[in-house]
C-alpha positions in Angstrom: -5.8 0.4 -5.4 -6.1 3.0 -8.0 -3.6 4.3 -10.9 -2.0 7.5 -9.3 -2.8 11.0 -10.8 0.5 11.9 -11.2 2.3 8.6 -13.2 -0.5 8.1 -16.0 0.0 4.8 -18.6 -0.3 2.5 -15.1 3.1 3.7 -13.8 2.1 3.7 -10.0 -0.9 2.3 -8.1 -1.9 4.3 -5.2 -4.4 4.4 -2.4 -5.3 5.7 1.0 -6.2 3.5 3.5 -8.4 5.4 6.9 -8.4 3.0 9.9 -10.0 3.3 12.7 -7.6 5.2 14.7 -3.7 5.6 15.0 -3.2 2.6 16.7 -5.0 0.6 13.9 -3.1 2.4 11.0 0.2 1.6 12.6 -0.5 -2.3 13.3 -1.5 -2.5 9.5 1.7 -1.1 8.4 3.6 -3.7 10.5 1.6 -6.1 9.2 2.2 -5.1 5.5 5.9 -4.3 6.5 6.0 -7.9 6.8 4.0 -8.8 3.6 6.5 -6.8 1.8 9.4 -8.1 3.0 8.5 -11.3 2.4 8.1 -11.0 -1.4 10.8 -8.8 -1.0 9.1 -5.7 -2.3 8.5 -2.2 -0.4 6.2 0.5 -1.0 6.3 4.3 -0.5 4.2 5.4 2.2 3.7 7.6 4.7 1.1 7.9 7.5 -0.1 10.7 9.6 -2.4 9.6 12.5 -5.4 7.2 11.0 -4.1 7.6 7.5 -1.5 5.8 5.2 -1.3 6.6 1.9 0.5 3.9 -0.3 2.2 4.1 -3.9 3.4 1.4 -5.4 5.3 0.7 -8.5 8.7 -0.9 -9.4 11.3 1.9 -10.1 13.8 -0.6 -12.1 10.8 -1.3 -14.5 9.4 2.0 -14.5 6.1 0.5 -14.3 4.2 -1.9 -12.5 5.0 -6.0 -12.1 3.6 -8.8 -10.8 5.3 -7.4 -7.4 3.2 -4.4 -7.3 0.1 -6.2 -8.1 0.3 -9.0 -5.5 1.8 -6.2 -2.3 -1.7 -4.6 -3.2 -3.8 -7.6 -3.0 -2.1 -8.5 0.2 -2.4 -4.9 1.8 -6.1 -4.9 0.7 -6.3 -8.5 2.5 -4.7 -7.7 5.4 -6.9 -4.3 5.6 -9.6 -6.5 6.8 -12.0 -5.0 10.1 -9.0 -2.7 10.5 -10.6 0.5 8.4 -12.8 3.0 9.4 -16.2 3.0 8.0 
């Protein structure tokens, strides 16, 4: 994930993942839904067809935390064949 544009001094990390198709994109989320409930951490996101676009950061902080840092590495993980190429 990369800083987003809009929260310089590593407020936010943000990226969009493409998958394969709707389906795919859809079954990730779930997935992560999961991942982030367990470590009891949710991102914003949204997703239009093959496309989810994730931002996260810890609003009572301000700023990232560990929690931000390890829902990323789990997305990414969980990401896996799912993602267009």
């Amino acid at each position: 994930m990369t800083e987003s544009p809009d929260l310089p001094d590593e407020k936010a990390i943000a990226k969009t993942f493409r998958f394969r198709g709707f389906r795919d994109a859809m079954a990730w989320m779930a997935r992560a839904a999961f991942e982030a409930e367990h470590i009891d951490h949710h991102p914003e996101w949204t997703n239009v067809y093959n496309r989810v676009e994730v931002r996260l950061t810890t609003h009572d902080t301000g700023g990232l935390t560990a929690k931000d840092l390890d829902l990323a590495r789990r997305m990414e993980k969980i990401s896996g064949r799912s993602l267009a190429k």
